[in-house]
DSSP file (Angstrom, degrees, kcal/mol; ACC not computed):
  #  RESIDUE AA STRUCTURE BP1 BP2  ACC     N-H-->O    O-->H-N    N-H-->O    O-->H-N    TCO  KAPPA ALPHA  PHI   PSI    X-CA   Y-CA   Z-CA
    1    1 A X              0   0    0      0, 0.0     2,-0.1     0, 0.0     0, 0.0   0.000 360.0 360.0 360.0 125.2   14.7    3.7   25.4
    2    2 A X    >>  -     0   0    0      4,-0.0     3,-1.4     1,-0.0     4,-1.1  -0.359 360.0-102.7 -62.6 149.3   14.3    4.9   28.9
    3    3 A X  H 3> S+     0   0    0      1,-0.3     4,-1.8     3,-0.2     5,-0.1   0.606 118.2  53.3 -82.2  -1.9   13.5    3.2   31.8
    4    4 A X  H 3> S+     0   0    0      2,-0.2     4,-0.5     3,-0.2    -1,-0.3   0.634 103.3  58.1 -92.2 -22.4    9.8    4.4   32.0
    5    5 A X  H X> S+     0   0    0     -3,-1.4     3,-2.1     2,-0.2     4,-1.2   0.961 111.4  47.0 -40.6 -91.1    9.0    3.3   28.2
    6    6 A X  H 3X S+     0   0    0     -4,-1.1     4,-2.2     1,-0.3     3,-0.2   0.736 113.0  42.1 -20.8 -71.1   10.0   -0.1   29.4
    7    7 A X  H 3X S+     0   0    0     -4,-1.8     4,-1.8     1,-0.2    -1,-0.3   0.770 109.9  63.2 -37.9 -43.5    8.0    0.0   32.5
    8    8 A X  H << S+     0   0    0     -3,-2.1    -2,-0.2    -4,-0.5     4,-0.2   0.957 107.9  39.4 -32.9 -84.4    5.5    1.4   30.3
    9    9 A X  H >< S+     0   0    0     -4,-1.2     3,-1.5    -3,-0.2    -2,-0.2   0.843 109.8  56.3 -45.6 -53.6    5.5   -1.8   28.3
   10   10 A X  H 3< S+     0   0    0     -4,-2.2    -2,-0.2    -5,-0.4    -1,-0.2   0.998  94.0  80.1 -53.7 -68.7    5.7   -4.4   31.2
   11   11 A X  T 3< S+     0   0    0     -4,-1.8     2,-0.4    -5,-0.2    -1,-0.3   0.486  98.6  21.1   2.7 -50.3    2.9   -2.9   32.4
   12   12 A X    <   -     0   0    0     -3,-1.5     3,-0.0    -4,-0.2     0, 0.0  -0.965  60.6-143.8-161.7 143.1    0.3   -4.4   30.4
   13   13 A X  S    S+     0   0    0     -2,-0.4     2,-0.2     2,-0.0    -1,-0.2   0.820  86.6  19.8 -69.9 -56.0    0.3   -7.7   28.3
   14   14 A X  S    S-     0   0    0     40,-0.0     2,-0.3     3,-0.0     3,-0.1  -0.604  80.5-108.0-108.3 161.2   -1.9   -6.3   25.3
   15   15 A X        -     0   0    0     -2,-0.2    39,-0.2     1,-0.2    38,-0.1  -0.943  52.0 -83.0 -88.0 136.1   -2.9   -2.9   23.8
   16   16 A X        -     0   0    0     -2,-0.3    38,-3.4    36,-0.2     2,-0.4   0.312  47.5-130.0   2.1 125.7   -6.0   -1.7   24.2
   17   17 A X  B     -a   54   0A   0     36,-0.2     2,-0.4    -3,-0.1    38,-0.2  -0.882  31.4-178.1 -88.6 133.3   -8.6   -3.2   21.2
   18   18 A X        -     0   0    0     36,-0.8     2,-0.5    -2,-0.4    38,-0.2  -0.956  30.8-105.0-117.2 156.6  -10.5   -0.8   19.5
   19   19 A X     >  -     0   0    0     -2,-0.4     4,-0.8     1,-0.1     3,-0.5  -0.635  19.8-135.7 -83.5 132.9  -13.2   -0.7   16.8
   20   20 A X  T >4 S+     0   0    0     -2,-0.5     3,-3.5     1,-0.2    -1,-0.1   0.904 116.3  59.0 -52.4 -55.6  -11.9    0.4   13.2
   21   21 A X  T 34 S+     0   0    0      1,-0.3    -1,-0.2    -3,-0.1    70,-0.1   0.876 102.2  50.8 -21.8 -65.9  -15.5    2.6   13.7
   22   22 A X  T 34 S+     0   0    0     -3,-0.5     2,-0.3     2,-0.1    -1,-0.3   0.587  96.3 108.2 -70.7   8.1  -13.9    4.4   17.2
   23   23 A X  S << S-     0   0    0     -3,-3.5     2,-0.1    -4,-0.8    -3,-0.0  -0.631  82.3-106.8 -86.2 147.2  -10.8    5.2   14.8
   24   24 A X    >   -     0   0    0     -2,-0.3     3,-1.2     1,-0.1    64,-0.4  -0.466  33.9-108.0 -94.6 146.7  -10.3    8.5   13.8
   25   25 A X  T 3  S-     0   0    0      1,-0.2    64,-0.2    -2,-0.1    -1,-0.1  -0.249  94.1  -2.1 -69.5 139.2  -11.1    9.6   10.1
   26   26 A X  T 3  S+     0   0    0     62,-3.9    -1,-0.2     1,-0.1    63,-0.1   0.735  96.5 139.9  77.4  -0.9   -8.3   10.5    7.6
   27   27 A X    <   -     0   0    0     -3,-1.2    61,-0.7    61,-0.3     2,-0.5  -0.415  46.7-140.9 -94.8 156.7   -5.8    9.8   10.4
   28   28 A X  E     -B   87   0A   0     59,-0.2     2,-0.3    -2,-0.1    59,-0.2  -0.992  20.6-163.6-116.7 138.3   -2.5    7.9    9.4
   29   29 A X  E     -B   86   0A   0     57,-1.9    57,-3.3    -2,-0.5     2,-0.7  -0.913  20.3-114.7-119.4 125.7   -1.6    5.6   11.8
   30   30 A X  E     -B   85   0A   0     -2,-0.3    20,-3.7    55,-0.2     2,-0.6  -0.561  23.1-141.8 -84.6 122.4    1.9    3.7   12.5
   31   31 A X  E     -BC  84  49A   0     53,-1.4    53,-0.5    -2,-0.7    52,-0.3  -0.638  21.4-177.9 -68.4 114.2    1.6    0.0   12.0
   32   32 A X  E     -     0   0A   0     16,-2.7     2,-0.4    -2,-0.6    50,-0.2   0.849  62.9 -29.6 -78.5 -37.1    3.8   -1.1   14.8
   33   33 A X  E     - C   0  48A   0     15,-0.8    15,-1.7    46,-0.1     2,-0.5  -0.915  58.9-139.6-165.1 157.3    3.5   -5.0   14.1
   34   34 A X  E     - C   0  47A   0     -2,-0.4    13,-0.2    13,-0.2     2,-0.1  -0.987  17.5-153.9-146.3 152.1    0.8   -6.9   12.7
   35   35 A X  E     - C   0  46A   0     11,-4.9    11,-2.2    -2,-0.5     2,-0.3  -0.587  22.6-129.1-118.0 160.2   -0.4  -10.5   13.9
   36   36 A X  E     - C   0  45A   0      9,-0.2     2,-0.3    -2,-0.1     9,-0.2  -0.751  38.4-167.9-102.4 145.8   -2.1  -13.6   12.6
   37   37 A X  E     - C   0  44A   0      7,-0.8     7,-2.2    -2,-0.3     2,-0.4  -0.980  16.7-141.6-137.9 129.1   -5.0  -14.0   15.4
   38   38 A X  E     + C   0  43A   0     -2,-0.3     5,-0.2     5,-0.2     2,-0.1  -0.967  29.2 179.7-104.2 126.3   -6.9  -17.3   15.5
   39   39 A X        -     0   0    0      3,-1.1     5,-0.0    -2,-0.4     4,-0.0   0.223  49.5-111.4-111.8 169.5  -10.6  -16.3   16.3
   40   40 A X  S    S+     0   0    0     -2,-0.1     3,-0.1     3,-0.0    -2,-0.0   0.305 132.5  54.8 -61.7 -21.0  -13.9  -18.6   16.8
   41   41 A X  S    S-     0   0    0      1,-0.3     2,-0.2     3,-0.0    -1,-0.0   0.538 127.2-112.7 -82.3 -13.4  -14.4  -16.5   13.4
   42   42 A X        -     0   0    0      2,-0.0    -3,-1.1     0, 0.0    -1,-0.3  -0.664  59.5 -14.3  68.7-150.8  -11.1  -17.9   12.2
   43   43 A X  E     +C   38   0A   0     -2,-0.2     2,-0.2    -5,-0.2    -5,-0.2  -0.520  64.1 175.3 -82.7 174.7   -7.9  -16.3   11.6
   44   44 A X  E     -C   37   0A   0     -7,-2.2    -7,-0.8    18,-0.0     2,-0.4  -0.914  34.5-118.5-167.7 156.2   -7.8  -12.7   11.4
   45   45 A X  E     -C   36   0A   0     -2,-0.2    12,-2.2    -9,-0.2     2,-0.3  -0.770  29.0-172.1-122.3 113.6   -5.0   -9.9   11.0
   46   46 A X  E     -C   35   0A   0    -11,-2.2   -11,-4.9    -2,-0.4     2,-0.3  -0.883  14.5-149.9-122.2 162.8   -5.2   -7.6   14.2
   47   47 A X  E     -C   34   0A   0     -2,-0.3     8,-1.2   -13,-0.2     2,-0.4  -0.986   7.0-144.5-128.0 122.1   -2.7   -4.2   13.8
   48   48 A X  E     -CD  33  54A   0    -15,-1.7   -16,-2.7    -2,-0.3   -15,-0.8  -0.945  22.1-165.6 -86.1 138.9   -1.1   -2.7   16.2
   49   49 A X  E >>  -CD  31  53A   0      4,-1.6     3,-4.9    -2,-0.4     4,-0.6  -0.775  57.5 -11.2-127.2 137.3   -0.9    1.1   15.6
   50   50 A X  T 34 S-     0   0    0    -20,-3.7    -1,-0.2    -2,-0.5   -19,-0.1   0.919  97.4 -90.5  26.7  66.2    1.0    3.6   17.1
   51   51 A X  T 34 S+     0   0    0    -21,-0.3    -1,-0.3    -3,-0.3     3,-0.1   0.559 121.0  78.7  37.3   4.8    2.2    1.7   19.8
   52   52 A X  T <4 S+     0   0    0     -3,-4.9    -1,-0.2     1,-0.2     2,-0.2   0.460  99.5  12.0-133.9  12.6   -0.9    2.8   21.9
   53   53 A X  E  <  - D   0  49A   0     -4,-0.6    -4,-1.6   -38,-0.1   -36,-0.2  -0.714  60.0-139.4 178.7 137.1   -3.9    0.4   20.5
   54   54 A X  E     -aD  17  48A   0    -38,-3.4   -36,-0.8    -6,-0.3    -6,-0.2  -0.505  19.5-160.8 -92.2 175.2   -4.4   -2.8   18.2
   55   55 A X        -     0   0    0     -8,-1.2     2,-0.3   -38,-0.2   -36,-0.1  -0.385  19.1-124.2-154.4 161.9   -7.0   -3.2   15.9
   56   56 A X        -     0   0    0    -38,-0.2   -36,-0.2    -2,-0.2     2,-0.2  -0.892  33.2-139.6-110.4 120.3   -8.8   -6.2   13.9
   57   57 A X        -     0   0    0    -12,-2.2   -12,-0.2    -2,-0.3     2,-0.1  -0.381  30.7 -87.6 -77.6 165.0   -8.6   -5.5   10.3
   58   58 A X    >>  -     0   0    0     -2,-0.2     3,-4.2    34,-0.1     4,-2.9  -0.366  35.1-109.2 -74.8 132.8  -11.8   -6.3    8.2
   59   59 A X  H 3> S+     0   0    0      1,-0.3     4,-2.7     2,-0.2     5,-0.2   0.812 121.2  51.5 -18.5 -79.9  -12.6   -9.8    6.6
   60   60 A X  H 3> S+     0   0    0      2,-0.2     4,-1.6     1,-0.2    -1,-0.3   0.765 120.3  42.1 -50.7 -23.8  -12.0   -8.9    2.8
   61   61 A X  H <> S+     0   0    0     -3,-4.2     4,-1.8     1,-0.2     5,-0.3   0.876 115.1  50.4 -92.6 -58.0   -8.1   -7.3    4.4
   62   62 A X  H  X S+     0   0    0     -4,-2.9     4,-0.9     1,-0.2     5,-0.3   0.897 109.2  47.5 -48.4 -34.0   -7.6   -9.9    6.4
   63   63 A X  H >X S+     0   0    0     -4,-2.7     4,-3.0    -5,-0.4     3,-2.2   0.996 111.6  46.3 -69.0 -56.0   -8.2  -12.6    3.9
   64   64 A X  H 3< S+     0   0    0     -4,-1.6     4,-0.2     1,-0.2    -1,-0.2   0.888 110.9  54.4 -50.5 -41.9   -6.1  -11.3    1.1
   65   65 A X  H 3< S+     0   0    0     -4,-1.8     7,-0.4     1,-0.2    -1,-0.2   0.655 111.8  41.2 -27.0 -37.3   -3.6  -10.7    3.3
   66   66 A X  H << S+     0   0    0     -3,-2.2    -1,-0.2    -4,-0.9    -2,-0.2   0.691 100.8  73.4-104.9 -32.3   -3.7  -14.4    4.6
   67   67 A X  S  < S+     0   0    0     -4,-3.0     2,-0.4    -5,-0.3    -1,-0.2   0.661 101.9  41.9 -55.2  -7.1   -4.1  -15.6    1.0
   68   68 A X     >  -     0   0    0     -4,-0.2     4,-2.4     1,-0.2    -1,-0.2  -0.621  60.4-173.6-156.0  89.1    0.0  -14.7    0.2
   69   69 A X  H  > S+     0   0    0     -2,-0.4     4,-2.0     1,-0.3     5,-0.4   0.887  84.2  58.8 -52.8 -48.1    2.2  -15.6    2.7
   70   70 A X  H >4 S+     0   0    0      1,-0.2     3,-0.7     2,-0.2     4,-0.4   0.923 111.0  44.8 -45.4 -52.7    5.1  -14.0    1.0
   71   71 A X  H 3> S+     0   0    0      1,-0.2     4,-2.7     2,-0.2    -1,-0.2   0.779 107.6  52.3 -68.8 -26.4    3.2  -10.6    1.2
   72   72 A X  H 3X S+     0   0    0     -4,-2.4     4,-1.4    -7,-0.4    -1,-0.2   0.871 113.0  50.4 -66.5 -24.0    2.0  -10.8    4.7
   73   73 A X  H <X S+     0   0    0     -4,-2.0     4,-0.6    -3,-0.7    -2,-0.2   0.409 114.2  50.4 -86.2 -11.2    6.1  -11.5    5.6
   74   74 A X  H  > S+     0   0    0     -5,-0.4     4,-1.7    -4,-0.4    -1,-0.2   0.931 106.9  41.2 -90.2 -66.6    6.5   -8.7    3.7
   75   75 A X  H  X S+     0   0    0     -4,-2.7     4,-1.6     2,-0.2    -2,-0.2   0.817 110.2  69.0 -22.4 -51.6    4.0   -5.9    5.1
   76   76 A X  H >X S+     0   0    0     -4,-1.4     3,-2.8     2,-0.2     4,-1.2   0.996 107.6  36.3 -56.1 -69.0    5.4   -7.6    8.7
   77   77 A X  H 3X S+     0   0    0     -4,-0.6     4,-1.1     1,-0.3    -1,-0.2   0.842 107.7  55.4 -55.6 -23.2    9.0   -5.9    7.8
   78   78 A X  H 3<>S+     0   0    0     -4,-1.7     5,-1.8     2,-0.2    -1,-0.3   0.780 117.2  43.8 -85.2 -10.8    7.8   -2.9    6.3
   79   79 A X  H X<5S+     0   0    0     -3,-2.8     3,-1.6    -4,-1.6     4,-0.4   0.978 113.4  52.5 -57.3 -64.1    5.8   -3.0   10.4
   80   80 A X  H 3<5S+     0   0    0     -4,-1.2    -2,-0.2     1,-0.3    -1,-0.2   0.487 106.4  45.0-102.6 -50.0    8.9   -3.9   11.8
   81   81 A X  T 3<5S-     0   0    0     -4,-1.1    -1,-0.3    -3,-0.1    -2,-0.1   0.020 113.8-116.6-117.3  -1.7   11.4   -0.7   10.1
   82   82 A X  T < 5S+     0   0    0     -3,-1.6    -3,-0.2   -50,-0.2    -2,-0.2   0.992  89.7 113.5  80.1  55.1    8.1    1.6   11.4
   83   83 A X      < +     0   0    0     -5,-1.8    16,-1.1    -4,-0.4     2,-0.3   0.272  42.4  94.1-153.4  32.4    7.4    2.5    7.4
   84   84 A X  E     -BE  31  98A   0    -53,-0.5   -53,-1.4    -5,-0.3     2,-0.4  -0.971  59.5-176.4-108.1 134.1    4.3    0.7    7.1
   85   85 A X  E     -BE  30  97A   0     12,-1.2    12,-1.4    -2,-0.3     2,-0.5  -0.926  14.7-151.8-140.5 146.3    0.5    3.5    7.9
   86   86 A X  E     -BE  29  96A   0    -57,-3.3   -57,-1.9    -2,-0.4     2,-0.6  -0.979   4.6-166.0-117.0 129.5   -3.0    2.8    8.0
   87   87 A X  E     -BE  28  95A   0      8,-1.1     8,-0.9    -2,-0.5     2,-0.4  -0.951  12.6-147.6-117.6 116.4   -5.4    5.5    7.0
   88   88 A X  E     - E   0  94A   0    -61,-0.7   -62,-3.9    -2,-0.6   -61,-0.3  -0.754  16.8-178.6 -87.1 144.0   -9.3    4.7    8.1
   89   89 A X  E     -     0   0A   0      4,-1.0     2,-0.2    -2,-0.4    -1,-0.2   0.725  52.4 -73.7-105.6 -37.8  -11.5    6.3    5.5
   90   90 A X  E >  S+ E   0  93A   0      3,-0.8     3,-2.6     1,-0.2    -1,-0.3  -0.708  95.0  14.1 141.4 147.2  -14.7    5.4    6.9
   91   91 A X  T 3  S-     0   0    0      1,-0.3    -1,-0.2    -2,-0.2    -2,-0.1  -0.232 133.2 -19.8  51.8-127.1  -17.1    2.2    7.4
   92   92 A X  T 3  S+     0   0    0     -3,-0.1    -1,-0.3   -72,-0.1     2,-0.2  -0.003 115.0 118.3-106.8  15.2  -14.9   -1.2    6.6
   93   93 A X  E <   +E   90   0A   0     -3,-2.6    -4,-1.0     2,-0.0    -3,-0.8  -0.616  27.2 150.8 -98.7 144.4  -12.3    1.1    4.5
   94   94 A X  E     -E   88   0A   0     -2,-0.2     2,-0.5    -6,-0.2    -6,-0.2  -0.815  25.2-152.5-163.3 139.8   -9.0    1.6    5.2
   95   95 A X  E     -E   87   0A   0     -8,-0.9    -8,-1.1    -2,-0.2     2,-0.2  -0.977  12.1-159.5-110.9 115.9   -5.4    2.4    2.9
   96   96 A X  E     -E   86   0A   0     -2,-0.5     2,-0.3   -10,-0.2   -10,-0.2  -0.629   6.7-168.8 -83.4 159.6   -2.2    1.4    3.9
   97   97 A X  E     -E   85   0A   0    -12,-1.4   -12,-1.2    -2,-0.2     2,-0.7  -0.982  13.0-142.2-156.7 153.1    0.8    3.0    2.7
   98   98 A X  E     -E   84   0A   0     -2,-0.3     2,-0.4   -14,-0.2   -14,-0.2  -0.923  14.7-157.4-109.8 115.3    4.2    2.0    2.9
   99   99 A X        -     0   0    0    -16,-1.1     2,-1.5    -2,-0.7    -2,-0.0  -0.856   7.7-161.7-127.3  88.1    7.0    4.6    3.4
  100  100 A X              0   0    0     -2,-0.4   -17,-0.1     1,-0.2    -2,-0.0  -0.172 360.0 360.0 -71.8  46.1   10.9    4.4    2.5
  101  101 A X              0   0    0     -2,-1.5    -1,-0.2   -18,-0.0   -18,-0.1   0.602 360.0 360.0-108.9 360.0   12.6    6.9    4.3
């Protein structure tokens, strides 16, 4: 990493929030990390993607997700080895896929 990444990083506390809506359609996106967030709504599962903007994933994702600790710990490593994608479809839709390479 170079020293302008870094600087890069320092820079700013958060990434940019966007709306799954202002996300682009069909795109795949790298899940850099994904977080447990507690909300006034309650918890919720924000994604960051491609290291340039985080996300809140949708109730029905967030929930299953939160329902199975083992899986969320799981999904977190496949974030974490950069071989976890998010594809937005449209509306409240979205597909991950997970990637060995």
């Amino acid at each position: 990493m170079d020293l302008s990444a870094l600087n890069k990083i320092a820079e700013r506390e958060f990434l940019p929030k966007k709306r799954a809506t202002d996300m682009e359609k069909d795109h795949q996106y790298m899940v850099i990390a994904l977080k447990e967030v507690k909300t006034r709504f309650g918890t919720k599962i924000v994604a960051e993607l491609d290291d340039s903007f985080q996300v809140f994933l949708p109730e029905k994702i967030s929930s299953a997700i939160l329902k199975d600790e083992a899986f969320f710990n799981s999904l977190c490593n496949s974030a974490n080895k950069l071989c976890l994608f998010l594809k937005y479809l449209g509306g409240s839709s979205f597909k991950f896929d997970s990637s060995t390479q």
